[in-house]
Backbone as CSV, one residue per row, in Angstrom:
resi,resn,N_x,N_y,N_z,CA_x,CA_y,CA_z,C_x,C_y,C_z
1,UNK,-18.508,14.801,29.115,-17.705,13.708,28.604,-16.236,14.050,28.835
2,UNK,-15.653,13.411,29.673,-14.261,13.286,29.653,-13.460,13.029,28.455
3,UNK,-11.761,13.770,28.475,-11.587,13.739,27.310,-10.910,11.864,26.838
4,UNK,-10.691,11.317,27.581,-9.949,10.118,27.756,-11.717,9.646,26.612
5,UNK,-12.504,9.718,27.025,-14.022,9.080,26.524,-14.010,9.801,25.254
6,UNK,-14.018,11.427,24.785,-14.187,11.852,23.782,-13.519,10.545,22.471
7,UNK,-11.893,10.817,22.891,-11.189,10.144,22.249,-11.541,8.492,21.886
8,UNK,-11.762,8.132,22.961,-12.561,6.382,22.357,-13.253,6.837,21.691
9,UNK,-14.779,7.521,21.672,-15.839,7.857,20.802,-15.395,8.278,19.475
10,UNK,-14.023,8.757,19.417,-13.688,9.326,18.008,-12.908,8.143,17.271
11,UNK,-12.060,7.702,17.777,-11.493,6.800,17.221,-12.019,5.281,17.148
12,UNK,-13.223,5.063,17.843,-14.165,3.274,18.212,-13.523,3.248,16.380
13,UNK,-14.627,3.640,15.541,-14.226,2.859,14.064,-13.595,3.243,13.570
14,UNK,-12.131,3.582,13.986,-11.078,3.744,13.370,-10.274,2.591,12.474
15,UNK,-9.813,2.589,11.614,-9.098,1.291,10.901,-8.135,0.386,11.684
16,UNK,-7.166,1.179,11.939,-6.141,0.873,13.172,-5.759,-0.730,12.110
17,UNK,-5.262,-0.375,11.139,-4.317,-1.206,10.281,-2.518,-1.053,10.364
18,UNK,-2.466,-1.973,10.538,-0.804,-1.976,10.885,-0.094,-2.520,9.384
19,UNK,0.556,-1.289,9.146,1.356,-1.397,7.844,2.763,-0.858,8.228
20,UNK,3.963,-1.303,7.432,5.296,-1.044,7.403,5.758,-0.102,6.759
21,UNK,6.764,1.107,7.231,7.427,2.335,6.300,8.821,1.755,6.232
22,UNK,9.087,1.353,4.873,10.196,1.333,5.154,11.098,2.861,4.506
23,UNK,12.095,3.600,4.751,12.473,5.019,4.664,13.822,4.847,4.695
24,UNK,13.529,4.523,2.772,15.140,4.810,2.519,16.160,6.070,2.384
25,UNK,17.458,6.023,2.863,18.216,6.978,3.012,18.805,7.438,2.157
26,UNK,19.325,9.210,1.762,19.220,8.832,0.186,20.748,8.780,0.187
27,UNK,21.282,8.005,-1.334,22.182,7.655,-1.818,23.392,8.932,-1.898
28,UNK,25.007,8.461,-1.153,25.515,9.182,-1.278,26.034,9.658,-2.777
29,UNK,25.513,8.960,-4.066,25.982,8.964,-4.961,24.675,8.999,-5.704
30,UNK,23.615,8.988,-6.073,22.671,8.603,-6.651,22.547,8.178,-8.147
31,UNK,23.744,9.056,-8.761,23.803,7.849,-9.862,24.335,6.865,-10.251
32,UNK,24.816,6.251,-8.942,25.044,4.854,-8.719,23.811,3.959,-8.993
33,UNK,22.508,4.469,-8.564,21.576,3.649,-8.752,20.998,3.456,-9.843
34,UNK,21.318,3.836,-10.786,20.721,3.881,-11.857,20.668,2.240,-12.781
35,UNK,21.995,1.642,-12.936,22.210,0.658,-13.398,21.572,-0.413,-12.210
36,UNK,20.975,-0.079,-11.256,20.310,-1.250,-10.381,18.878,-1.001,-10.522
37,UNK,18.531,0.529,-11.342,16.740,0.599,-11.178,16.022,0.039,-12.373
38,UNK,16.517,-0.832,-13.442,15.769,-1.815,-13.557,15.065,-3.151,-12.668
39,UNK,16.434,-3.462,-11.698,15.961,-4.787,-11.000,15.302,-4.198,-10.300
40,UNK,15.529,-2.632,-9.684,15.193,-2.195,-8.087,13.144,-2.066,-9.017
41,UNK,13.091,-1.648,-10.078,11.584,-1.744,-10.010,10.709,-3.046,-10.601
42,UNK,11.796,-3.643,-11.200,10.549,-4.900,-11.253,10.509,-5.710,-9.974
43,UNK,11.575,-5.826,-9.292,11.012,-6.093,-7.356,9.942,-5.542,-6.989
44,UNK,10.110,-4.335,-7.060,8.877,-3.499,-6.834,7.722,-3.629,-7.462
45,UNK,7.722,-3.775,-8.485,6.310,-4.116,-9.635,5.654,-5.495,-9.171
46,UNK,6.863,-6.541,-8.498,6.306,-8.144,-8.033,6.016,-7.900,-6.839
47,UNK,6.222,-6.742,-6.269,6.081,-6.957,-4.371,4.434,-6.421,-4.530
48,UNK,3.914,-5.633,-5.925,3.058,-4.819,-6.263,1.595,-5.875,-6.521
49,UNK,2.142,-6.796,-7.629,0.866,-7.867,-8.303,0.701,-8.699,-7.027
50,UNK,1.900,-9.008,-6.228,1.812,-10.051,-4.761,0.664,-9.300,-4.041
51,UNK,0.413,-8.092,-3.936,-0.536,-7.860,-3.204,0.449,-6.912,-1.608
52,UNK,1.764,-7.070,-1.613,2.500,-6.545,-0.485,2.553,-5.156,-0.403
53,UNK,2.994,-4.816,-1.433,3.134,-3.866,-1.808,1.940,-2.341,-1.637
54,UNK,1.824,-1.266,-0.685,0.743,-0.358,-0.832,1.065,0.783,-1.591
55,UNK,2.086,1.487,-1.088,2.724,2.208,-2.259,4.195,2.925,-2.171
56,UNK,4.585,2.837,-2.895,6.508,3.356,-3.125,6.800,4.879,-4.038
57,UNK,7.832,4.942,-3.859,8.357,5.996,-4.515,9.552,7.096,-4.259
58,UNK,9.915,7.543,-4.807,11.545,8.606,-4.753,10.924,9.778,-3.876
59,UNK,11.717,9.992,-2.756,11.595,11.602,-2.172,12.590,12.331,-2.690
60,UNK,11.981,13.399,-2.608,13.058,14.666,-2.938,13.089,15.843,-1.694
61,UNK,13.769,17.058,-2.294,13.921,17.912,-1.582,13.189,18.923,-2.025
62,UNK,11.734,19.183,-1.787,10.803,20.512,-2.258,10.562,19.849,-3.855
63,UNK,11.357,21.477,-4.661,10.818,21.036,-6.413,12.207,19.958,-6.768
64,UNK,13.032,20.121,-5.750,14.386,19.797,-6.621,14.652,18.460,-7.254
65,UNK,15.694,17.308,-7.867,15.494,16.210,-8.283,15.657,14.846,-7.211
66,UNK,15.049,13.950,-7.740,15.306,12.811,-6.346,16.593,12.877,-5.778
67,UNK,17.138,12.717,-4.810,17.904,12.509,-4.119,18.617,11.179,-3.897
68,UNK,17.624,9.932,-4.041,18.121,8.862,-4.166,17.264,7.901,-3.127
69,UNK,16.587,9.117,-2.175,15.940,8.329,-1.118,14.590,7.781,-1.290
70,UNK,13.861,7.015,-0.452,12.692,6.985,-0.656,11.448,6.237,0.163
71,UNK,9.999,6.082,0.044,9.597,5.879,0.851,8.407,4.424,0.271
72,UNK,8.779,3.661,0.952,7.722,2.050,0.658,6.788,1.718,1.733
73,UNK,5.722,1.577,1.570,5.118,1.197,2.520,4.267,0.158,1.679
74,UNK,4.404,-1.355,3.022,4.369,-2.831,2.883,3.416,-3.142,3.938
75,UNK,2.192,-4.500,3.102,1.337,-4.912,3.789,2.382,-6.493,4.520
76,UNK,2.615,-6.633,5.755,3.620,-7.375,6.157,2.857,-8.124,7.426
77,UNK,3.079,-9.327,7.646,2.737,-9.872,8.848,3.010,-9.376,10.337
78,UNK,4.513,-8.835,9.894,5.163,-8.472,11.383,6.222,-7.321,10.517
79,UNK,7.212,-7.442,11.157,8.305,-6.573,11.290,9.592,-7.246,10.382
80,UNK,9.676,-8.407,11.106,10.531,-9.551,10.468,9.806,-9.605,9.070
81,UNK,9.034,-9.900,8.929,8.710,-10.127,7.396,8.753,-8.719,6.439
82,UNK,8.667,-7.738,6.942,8.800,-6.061,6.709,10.264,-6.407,6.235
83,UNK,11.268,-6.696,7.139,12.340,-6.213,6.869,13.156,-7.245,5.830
84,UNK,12.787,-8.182,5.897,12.715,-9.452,5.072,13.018,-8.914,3.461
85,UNK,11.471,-7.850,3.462,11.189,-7.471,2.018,11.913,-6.074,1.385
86,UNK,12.060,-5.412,2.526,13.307,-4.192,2.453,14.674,-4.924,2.309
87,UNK,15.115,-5.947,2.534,16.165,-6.695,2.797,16.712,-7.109,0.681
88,UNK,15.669,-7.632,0.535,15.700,-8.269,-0.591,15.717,-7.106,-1.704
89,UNK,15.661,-5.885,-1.425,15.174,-4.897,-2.316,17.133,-4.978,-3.115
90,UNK,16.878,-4.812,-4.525,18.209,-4.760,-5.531,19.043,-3.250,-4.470
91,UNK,18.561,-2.116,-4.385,19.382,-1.225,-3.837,19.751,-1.917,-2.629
92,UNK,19.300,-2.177,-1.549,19.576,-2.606,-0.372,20.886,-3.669,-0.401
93,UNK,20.661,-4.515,-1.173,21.669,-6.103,-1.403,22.384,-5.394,-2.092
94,UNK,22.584,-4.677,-2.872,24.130,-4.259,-3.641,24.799,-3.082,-3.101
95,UNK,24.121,-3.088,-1.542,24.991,-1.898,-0.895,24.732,-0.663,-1.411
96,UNK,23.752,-0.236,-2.096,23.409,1.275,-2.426,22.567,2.244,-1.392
97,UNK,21.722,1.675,-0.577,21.197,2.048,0.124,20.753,1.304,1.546
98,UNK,20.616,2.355,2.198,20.443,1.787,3.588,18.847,2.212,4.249
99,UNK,18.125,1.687,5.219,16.794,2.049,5.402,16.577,2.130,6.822
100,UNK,15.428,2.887,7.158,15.122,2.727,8.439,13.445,2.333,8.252
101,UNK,13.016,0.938,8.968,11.748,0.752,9.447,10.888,1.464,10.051
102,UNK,9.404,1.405,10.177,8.718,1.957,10.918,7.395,1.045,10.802
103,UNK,6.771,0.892,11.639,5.497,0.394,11.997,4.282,1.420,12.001
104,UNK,3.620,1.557,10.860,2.784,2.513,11.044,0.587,2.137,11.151
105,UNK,0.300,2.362,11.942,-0.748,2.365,12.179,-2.098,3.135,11.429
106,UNK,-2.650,2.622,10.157,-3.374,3.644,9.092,-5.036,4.083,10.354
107,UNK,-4.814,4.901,10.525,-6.243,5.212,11.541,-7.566,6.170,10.570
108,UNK,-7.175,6.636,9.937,-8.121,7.446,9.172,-7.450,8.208,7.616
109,UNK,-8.098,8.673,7.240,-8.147,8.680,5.283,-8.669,8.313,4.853
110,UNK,-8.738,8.631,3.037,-9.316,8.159,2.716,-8.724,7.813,1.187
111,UNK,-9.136,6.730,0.321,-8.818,6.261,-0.706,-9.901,6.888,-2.055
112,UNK,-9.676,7.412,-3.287,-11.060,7.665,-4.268,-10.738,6.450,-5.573
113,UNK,-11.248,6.106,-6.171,-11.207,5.288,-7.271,-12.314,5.235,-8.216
114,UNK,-12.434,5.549,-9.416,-13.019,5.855,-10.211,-12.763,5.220,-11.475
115,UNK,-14.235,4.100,-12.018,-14.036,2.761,-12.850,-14.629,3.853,-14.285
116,UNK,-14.270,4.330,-14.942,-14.645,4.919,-16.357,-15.197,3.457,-17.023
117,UNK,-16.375,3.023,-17.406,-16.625,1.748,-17.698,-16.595,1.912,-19.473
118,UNK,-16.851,3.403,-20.269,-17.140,3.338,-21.616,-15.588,3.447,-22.000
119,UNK,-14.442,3.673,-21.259,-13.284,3.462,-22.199,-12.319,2.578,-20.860
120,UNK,-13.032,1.621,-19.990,-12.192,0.704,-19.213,-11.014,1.494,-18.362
121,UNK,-11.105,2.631,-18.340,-9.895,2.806,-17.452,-10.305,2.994,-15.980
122,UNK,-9.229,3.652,-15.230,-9.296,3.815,-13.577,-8.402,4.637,-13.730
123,UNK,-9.016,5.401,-12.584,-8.111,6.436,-11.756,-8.514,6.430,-10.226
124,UNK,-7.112,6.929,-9.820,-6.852,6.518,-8.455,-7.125,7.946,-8.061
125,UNK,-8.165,8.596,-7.071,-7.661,10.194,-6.669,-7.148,9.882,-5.085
């Protein structure tokens, strides 16, 4: 088997889902953002119940504290509509932060979820 063939054979049922990174840059000030991370997370909490939303959050540097930057990744039609929703974000519109796009392709992983039915909860592993 050629390797050009291996590779189809490995990847045939691959997901090959096209999702958006958007990769924010971190804040030259970061506690500038503070008085905007109420709006900046209930955007986030609505981009979340909409269904757009896959998952967000603050990067840092190793153990140290956020930095200001961070990383969203959006279920989006295209690119334009990606940037649409990075566009609208409270940090972005009040000039706190700036982002760079990415188009990312989910090919393999995996998700765990676990329904506890005698006390209703979930966990995500």
């Amino acid at each position: 088997m050629s390797v050009d063939e291996r590779i189809a054979a490995l990847t045939q049922k691959m997901l090959r889902r096209k999702l958006y990174a958007v990769i924010s840059a971190a804040s030259p000030a970061p506690e500038k953002l503070k008085p905007l991370l109420p709006a900046h997370l209930e955007y986030m909490i609505g981009l979340e119940k909409r269904g757009v939303l896959f998952a967000s959050g603050p990067l840092t540097e190793g153990e140290g504290p956020p930095t200001g930057a961070g990383l969203t990744i959006l279920r989006a039609a295209n690119a334009a509509a990606a940037r649409e929703l990075a566009d609208a974000d409270p940090f972005v519109k009040g000039g706190l932060r700036t982002y760079e796009l990415k188009e990312w392709t989910v090919m393999e992983g995996s998700l765990g979820l676990r329904v506890n039915l005698s006390d209703q909860s979930v966990e995500v592993a």
